[in-house]
N, CA, C and O atoms as CSV, one atom per row, in Angstrom:
chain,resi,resn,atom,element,x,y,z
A,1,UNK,N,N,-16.229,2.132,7.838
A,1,UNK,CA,C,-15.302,3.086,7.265
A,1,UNK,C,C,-15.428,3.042,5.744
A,1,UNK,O,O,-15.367,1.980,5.124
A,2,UNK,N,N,-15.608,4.248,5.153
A,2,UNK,CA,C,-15.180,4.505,3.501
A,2,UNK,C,C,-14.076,4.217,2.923
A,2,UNK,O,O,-13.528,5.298,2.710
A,3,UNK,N,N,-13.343,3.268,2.493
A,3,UNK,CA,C,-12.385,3.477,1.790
A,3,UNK,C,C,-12.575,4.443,0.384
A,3,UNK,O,O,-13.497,4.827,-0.335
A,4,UNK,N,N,-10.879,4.597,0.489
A,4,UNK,CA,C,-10.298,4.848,-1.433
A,4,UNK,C,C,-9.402,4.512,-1.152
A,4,UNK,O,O,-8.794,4.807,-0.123
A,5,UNK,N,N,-8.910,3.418,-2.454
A,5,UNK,CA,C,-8.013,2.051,-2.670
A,5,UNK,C,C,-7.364,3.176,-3.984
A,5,UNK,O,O,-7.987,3.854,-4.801
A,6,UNK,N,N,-5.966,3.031,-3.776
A,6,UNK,CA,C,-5.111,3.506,-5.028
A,6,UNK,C,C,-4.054,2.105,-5.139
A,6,UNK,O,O,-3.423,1.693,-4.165
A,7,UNK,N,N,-4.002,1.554,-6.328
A,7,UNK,CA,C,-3.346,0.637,-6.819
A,7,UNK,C,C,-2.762,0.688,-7.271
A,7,UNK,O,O,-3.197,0.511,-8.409
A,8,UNK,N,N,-1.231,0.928,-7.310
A,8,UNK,CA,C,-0.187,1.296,-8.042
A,8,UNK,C,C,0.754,0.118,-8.452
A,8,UNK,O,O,1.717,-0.218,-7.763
A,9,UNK,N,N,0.420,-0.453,-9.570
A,9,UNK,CA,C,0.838,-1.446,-9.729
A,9,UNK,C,C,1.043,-1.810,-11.162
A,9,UNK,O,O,-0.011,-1.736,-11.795
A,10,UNK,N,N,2.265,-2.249,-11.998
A,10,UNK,CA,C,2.219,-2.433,-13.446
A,10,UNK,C,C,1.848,-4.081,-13.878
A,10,UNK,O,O,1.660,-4.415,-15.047
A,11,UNK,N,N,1.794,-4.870,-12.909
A,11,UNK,CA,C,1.639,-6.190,-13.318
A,11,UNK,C,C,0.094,-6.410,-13.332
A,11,UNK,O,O,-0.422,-6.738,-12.264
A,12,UNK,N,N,-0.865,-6.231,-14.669
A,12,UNK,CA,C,-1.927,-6.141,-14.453
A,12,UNK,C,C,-2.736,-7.750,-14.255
A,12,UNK,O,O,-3.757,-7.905,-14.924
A,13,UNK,N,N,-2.411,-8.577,-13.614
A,13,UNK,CA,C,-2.652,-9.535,-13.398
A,13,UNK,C,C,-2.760,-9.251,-12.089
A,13,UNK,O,O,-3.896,-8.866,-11.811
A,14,UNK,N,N,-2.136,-9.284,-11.319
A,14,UNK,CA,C,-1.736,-9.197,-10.083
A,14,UNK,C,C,-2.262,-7.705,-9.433
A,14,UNK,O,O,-2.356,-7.581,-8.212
A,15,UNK,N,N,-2.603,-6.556,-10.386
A,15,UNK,CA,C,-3.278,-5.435,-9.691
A,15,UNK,C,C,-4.970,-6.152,-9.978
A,15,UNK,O,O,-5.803,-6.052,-9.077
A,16,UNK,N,N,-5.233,-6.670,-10.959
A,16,UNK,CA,C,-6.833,-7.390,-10.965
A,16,UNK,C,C,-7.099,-8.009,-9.439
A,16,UNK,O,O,-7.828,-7.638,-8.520
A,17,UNK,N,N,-6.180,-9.115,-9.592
A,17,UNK,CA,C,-6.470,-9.963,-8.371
A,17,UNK,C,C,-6.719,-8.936,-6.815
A,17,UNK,O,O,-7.752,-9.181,-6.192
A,18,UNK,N,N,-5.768,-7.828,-6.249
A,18,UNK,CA,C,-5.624,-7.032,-5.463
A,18,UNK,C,C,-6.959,-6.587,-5.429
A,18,UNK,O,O,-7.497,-6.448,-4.330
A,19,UNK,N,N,-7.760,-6.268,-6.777
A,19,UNK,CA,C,-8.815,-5.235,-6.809
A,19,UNK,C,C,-9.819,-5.616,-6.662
A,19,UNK,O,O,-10.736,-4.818,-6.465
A,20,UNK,N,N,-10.151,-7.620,-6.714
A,20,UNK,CA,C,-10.993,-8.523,-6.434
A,20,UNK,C,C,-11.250,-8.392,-4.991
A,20,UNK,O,O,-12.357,-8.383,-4.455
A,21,UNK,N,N,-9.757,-8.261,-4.256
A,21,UNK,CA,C,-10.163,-8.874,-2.533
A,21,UNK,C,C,-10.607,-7.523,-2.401
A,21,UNK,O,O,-11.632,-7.479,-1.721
A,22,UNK,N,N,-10.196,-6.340,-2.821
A,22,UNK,CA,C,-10.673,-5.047,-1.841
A,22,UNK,C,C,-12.058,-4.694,-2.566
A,22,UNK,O,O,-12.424,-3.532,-2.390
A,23,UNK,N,N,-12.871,-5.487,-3.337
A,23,UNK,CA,C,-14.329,-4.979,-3.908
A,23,UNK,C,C,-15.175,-5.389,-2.570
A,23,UNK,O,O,-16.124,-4.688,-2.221
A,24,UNK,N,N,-14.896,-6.236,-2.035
A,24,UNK,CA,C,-15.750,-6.607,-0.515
A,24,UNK,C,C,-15.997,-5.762,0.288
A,24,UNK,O,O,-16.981,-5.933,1.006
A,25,UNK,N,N,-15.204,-4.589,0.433
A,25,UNK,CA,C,-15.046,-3.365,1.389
A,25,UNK,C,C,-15.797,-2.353,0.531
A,25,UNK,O,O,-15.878,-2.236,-0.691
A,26,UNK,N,N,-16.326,-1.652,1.547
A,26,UNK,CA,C,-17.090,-0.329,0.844
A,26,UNK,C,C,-16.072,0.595,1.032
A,26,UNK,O,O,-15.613,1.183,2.011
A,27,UNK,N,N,-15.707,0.561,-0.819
A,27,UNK,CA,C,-15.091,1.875,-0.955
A,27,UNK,C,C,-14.775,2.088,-2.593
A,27,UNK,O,O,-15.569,1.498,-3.325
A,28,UNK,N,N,-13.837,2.768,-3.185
A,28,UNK,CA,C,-13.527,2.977,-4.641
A,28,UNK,C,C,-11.855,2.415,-4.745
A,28,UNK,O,O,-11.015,2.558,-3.857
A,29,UNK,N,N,-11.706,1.939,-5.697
A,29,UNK,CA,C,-10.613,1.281,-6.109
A,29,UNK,C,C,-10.063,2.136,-7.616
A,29,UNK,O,O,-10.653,1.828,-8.652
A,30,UNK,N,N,-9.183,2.963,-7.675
A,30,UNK,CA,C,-8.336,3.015,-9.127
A,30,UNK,C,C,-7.072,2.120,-9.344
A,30,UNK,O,O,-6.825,1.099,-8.702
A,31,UNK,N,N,-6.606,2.447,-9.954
A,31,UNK,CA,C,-5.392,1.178,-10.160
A,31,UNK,C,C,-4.548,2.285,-11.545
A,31,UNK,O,O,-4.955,2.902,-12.529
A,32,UNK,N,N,-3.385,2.078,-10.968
A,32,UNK,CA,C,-2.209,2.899,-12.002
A,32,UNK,C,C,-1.289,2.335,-12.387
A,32,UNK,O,O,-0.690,1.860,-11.422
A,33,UNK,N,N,-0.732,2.069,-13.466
A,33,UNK,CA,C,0.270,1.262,-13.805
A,33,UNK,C,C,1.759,1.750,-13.878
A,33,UNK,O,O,2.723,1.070,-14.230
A,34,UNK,N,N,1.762,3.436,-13.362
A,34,UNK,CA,C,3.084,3.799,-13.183
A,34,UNK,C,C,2.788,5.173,-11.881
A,34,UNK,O,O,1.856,5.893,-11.523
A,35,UNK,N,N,4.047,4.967,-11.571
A,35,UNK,CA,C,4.231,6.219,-10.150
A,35,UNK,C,C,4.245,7.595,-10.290
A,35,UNK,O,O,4.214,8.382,-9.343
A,36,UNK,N,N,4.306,7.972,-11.768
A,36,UNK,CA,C,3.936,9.241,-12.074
A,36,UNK,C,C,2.229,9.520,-12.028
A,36,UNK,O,O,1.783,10.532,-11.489
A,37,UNK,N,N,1.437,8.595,-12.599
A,37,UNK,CA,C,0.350,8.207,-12.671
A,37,UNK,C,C,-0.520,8.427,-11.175
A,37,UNK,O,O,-1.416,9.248,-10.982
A,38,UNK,N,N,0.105,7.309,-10.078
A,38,UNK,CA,C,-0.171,7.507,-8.743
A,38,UNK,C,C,-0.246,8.569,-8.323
A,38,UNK,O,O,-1.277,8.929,-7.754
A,39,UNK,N,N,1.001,9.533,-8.499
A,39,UNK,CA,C,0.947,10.433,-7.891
A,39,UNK,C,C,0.244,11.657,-8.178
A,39,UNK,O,O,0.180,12.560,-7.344
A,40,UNK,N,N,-0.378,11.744,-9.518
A,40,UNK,CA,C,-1.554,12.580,-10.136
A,40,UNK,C,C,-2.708,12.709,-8.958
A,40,UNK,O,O,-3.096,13.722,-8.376
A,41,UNK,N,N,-3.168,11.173,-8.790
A,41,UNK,CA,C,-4.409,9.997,-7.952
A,41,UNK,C,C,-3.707,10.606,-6.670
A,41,UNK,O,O,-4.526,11.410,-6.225
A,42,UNK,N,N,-2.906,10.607,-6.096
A,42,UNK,CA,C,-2.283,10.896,-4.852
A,42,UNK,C,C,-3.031,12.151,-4.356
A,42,UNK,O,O,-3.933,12.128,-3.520
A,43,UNK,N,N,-2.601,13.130,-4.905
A,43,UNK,CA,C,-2.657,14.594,-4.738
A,43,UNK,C,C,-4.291,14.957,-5.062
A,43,UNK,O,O,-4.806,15.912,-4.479
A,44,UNK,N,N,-5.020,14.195,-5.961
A,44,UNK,CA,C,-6.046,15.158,-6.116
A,44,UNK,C,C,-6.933,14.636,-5.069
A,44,UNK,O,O,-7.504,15.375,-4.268
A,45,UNK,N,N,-7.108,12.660,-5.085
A,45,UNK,CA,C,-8.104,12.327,-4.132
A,45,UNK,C,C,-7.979,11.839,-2.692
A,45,UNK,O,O,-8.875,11.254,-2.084
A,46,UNK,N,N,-6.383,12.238,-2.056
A,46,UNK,CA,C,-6.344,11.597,-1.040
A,46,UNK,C,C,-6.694,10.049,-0.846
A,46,UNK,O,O,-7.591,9.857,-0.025
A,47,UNK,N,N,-6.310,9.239,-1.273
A,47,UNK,CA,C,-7.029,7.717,-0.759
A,47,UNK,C,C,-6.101,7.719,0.486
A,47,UNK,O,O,-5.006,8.151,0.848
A,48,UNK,N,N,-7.526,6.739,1.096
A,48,UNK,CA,C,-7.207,6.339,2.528
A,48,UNK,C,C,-5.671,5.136,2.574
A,48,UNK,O,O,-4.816,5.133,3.460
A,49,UNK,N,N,-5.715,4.204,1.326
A,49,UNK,CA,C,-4.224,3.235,1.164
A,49,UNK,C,C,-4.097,3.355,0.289
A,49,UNK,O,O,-5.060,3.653,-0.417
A,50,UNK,N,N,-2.721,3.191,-0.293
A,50,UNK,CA,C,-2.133,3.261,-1.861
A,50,UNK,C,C,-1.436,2.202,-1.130
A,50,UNK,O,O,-1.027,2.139,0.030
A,51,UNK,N,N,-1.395,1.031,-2.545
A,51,UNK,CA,C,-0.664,-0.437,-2.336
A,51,UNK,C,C,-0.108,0.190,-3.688
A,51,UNK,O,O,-0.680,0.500,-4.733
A,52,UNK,N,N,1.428,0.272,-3.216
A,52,UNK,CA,C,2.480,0.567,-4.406
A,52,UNK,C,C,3.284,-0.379,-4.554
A,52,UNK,O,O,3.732,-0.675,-3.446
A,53,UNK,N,N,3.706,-1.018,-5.359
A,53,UNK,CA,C,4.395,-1.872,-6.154
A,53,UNK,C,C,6.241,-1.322,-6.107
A,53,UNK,O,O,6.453,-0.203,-6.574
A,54,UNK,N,N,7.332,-2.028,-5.617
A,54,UNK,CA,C,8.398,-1.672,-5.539
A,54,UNK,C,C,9.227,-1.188,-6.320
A,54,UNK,O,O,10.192,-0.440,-6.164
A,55,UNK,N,N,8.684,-1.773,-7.345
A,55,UNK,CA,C,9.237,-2.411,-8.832
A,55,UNK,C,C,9.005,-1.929,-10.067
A,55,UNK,O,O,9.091,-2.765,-10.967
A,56,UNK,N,N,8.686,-0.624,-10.430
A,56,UNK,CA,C,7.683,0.041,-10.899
A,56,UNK,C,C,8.377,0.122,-12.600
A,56,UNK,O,O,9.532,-0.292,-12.700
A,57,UNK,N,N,7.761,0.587,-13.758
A,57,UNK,CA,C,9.163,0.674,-15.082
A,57,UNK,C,C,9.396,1.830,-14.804
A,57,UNK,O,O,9.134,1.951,-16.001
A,58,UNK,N,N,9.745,3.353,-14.254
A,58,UNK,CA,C,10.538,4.071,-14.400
A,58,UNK,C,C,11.361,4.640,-13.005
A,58,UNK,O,O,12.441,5.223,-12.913
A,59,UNK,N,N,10.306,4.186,-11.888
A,59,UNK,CA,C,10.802,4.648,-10.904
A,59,UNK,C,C,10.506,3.327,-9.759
A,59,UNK,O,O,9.415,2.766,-9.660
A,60,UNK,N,N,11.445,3.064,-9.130
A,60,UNK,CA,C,10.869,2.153,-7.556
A,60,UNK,C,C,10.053,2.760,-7.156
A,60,UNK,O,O,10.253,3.975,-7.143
A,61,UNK,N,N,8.600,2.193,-6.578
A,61,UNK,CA,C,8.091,2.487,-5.379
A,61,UNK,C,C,8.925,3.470,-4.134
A,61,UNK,O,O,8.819,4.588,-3.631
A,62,UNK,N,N,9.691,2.405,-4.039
A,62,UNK,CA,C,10.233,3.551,-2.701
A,62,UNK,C,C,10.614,4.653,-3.072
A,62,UNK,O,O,10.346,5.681,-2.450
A,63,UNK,N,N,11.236,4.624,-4.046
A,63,UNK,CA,C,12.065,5.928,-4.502
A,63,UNK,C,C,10.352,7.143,-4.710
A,63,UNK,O,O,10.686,8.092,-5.419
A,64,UNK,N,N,9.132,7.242,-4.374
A,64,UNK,CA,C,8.343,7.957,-4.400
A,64,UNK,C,C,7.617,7.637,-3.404
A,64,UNK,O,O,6.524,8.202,-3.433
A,65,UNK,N,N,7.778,6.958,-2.531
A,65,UNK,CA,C,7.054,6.907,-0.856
A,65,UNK,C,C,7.050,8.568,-0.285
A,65,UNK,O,O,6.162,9.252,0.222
A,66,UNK,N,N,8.271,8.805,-0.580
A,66,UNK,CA,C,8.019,10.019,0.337
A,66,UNK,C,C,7.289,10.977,-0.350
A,66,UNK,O,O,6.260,11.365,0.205
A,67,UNK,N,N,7.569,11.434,-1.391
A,67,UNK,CA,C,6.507,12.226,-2.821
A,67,UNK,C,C,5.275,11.990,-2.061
A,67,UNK,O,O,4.703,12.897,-1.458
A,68,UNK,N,N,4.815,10.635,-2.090
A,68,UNK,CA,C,3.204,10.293,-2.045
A,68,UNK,C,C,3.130,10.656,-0.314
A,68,UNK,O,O,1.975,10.966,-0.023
A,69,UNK,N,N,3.832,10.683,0.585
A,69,UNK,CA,C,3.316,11.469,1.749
A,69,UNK,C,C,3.369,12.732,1.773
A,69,UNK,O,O,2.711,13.274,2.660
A,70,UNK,N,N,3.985,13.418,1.027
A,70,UNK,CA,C,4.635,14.777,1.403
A,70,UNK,C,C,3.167,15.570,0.519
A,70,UNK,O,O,2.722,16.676,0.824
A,71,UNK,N,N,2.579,14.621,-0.670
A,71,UNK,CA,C,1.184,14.963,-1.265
A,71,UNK,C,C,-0.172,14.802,-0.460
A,71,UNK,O,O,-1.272,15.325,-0.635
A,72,UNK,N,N,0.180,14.111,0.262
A,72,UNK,CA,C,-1.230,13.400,1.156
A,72,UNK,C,C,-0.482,12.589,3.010
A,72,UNK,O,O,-0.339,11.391,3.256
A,73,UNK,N,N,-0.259,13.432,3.670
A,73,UNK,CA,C,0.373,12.460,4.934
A,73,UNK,C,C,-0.283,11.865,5.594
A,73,UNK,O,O,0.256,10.928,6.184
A,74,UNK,N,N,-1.775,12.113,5.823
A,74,UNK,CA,C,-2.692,10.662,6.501
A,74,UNK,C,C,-2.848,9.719,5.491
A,74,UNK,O,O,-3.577,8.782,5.817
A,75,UNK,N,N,-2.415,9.677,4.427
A,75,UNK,CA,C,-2.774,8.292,3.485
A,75,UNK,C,C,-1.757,6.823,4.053
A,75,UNK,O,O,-0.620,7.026,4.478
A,76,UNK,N,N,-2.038,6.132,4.021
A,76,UNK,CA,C,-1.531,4.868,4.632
A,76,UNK,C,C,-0.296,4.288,3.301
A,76,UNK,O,O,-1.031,3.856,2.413
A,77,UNK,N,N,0.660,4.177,3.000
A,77,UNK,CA,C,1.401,3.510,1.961
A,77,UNK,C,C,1.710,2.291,2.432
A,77,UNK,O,O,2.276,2.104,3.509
A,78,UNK,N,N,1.268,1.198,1.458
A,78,UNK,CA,C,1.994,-0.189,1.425
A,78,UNK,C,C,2.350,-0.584,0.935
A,78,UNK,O,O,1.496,-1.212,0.309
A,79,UNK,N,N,3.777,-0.914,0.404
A,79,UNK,CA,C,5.027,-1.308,-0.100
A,79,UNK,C,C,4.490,-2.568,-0.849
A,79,UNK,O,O,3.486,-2.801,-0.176
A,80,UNK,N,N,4.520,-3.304,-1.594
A,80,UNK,CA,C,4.290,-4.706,-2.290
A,80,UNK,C,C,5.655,-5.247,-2.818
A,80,UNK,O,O,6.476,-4.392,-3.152
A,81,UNK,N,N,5.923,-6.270,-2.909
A,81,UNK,CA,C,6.623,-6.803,-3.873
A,81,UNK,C,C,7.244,-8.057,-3.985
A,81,UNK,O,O,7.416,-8.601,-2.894
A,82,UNK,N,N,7.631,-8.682,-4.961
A,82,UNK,CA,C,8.151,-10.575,-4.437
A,82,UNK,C,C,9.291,-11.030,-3.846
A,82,UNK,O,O,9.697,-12.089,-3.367
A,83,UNK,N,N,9.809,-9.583,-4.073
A,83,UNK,CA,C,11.518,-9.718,-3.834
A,83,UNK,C,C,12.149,-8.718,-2.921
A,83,UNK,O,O,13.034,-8.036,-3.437
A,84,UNK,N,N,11.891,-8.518,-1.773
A,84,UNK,CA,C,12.497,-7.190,-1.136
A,84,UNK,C,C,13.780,-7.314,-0.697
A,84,UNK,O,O,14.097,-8.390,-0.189
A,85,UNK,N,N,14.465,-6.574,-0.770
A,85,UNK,CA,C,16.177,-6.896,-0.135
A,85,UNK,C,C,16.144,-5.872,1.058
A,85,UNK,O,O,15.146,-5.189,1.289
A,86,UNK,N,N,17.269,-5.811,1.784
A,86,UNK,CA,C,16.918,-5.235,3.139
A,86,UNK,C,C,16.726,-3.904,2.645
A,86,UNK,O,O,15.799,-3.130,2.887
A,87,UNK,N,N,17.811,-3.736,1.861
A,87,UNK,CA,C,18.080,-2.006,1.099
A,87,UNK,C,C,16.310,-1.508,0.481
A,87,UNK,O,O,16.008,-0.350,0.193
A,88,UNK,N,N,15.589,-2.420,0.417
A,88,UNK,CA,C,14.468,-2.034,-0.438
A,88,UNK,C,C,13.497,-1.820,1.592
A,88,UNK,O,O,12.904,-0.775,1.859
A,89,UNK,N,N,13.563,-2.674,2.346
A,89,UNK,CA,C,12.889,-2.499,3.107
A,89,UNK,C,C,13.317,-1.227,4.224
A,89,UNK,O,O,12.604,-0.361,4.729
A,90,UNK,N,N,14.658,-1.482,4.362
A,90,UNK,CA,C,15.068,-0.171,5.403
A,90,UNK,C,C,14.433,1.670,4.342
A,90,UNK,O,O,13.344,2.245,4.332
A,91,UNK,N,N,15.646,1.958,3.701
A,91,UNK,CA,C,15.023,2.535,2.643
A,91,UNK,C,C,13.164,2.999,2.164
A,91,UNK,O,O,12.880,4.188,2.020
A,92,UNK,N,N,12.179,1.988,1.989
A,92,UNK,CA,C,10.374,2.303,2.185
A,92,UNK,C,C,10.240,2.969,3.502
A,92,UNK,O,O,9.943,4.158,3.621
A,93,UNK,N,N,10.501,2.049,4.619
A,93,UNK,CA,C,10.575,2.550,6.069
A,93,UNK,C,C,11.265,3.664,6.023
A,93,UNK,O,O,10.349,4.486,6.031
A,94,UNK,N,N,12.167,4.224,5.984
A,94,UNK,CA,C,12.604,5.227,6.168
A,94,UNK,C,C,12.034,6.377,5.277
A,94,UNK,O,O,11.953,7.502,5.770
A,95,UNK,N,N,11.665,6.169,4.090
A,95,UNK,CA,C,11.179,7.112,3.360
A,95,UNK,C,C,9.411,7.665,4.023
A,95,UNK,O,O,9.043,8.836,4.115
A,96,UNK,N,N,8.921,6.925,4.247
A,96,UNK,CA,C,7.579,6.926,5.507
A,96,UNK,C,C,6.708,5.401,4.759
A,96,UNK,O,O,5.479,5.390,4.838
A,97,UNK,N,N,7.218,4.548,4.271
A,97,UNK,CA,C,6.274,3.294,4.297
A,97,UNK,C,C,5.496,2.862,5.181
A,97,UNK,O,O,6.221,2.810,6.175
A,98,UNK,N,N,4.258,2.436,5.544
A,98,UNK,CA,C,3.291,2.337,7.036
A,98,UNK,C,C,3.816,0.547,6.990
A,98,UNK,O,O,4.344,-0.017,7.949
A,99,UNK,N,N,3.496,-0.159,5.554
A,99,UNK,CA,C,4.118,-1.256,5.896
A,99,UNK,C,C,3.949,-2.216,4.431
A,99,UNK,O,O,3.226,-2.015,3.456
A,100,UNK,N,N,5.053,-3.474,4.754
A,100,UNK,CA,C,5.494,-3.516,3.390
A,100,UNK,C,C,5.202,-5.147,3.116
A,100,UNK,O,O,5.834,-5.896,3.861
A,101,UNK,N,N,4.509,-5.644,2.348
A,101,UNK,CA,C,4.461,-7.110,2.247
A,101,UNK,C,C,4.806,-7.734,0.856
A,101,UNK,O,O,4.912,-6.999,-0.126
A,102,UNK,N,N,5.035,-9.491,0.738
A,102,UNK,CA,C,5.535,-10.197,0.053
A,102,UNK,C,C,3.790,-10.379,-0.767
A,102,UNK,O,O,2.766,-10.776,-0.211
A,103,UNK,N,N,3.989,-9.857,-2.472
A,103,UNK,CA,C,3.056,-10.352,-3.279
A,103,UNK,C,C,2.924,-11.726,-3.054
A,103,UNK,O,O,1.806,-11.799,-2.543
A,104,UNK,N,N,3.345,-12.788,-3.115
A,104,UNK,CA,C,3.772,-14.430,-3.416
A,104,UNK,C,C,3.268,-14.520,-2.134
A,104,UNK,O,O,2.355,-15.346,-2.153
A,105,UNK,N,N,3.520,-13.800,-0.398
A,105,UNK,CA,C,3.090,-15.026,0.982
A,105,UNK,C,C,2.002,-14.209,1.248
A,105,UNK,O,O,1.784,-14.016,2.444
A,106,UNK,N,N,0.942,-13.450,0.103
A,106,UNK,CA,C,-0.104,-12.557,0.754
A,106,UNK,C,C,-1.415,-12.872,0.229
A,106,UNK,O,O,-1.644,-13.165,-0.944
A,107,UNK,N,N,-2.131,-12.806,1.020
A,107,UNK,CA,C,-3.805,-13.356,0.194
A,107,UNK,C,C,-5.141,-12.241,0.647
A,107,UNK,O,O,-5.127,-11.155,1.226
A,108,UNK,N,N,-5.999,-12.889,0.211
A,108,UNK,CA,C,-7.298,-12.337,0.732
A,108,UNK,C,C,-7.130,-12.155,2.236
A,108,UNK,O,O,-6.559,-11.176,2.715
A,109,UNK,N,N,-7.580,-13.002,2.854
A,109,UNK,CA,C,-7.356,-12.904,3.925
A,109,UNK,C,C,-5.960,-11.527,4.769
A,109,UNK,O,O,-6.201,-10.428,5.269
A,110,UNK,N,N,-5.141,-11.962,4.664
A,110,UNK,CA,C,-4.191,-10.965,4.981
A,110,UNK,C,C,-4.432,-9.631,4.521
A,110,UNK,O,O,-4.244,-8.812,5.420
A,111,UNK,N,N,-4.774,-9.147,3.462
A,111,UNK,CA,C,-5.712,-8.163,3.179
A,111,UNK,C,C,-6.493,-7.811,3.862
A,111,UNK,O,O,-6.321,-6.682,4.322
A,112,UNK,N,N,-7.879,-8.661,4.328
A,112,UNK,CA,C,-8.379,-7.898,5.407
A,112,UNK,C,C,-7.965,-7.880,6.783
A,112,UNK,O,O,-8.593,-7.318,7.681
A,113,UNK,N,N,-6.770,-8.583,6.937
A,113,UNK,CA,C,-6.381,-8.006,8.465
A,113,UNK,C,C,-5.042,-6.650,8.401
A,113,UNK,O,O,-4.248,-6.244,9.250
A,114,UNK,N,N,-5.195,-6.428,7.568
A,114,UNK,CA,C,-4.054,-5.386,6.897
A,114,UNK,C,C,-5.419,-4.319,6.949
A,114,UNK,O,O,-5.079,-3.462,7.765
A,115,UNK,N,N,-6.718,-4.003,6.481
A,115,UNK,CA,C,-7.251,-3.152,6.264
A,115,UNK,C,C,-8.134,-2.979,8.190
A,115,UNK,O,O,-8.633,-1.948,8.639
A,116,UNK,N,N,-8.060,-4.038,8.744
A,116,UNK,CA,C,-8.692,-3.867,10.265
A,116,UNK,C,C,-7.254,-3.134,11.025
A,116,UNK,O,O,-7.440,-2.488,12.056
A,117,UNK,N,N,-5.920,-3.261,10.501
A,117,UNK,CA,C,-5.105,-2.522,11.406
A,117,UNK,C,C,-4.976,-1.106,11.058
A,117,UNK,O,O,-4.459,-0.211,11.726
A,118,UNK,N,N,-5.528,-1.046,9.904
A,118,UNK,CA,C,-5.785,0.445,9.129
A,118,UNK,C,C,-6.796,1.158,10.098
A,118,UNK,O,O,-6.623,2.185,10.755
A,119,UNK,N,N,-7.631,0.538,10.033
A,119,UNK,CA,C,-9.056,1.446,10.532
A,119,UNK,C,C,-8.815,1.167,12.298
A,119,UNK,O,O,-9.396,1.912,13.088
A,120,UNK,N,N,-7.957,0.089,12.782
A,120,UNK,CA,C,-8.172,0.347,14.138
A,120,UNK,C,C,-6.623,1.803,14.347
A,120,UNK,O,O,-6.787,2.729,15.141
A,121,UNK,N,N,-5.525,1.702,13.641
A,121,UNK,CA,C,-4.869,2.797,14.310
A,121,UNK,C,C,-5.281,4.213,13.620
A,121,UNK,O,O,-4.609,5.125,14.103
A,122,UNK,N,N,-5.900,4.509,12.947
A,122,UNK,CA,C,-6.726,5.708,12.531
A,122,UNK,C,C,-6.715,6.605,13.808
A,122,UNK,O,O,-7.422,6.151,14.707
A,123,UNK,N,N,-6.103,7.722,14.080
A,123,UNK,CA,C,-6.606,8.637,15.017
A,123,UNK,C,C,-5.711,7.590,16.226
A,123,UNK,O,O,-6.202,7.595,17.355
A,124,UNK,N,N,-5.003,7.104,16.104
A,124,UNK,CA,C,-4.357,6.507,17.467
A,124,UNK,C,C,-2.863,6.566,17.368
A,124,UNK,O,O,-2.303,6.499,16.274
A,125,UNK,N,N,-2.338,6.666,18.277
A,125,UNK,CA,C,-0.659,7.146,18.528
A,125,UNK,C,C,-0.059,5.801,17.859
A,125,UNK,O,O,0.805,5.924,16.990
A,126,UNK,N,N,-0.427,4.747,18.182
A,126,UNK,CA,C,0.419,3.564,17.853
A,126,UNK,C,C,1.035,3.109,16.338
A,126,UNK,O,O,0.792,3.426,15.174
A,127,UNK,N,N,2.058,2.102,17.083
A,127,UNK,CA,C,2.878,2.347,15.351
A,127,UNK,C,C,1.694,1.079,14.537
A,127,UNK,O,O,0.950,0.270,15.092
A,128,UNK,N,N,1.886,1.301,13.282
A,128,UNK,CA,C,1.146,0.109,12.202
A,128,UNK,C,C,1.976,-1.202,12.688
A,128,UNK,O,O,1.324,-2.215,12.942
A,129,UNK,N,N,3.199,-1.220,12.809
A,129,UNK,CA,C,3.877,-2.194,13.111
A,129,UNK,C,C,3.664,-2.891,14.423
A,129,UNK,O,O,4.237,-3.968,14.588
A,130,UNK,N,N,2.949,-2.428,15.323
A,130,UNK,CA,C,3.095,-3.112,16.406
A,130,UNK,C,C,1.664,-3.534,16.612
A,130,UNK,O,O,1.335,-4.208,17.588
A,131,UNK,N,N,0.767,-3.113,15.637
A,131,UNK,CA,C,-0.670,-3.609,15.530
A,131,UNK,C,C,-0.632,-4.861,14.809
A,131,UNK,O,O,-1.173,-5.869,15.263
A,132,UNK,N,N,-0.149,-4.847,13.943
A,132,UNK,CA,C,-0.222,-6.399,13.012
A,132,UNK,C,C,-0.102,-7.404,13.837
A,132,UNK,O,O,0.728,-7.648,14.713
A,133,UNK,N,N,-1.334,-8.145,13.331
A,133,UNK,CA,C,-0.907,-9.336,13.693
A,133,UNK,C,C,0.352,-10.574,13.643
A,133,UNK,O,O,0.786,-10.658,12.494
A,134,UNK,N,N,0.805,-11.220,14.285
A,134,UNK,CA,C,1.842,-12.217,13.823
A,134,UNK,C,C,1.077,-13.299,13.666
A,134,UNK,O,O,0.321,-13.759,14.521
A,135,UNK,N,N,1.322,-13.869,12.195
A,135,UNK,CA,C,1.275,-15.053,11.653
A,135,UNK,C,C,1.463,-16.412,12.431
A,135,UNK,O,O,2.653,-16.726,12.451
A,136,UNK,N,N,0.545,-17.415,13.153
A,136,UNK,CA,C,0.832,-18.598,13.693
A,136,UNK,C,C,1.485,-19.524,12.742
A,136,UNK,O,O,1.503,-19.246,11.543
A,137,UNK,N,N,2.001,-20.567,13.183
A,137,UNK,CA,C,2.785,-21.298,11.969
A,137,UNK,C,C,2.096,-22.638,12.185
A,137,UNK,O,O,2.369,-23.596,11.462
């Protein structure tokens, strides 16, 4: 599969690192440091995931989840952030978030099993949520 990686993210430390694990995958990576920005990237190139940042300086993430589907609705959105409160997670989900993870408990690895549940529900009825894997402890 081709990716296009949209990175919506202002902590440019932490959008570097993101842009390290997804160079392994064949595809293109931009990276935006605000949600007005994204949503320029949204609308013109369709990417296959946008990893948006919750936390954004003018607007939450969520508060433009739905913007970024209503511009592109097969694009995949994934929520990021260190701190989610329920209000931040019900709220993404409800706005159309596919799915939402902790910057701080997420790595390489989880990345690529986040991008194999991408490409396996592509074209399939099932929810993103019930594809993920659960974490052994």
């Amino acid at each position: 599969m081709k990716w296009n990686f949209l990175i919506v993210e202002d902590d440019k430390v932490y959008a570097m690192k993101l842009s390290s694990w997804l160079k392994e995958y064949d595809g293109e990576i931009e990276l935006c440091e605000t949600a007005e920005r994204g949503a320029h990237v949204v609308a013109t190139k369709q990417p296959t995931i946008v990893f948006l940042d919750n936390k954004l300086p003018k607007l939450d993430g969520r508060e433009v989840v739905r913007y970024y589907k209503e511009l592109s609705p097969k694009t995949v959105i994934i929520m990021m952030s260190t701190a989610f409160t329920i209000e931040d997670i019900s709220e993404s989900k409800e706005n159309g978030a596919d799915f939402l993870f902790d910057k701080l408990d997420t790595d390489k690895d989880d990345i690529g099993d986040i991008l194999d549940v991408v490409e396996s529900s592509k074209g399939s009825e099932q929810n993103f949520w019930n594809l993920w894997p659960r974490k052994k402890s």
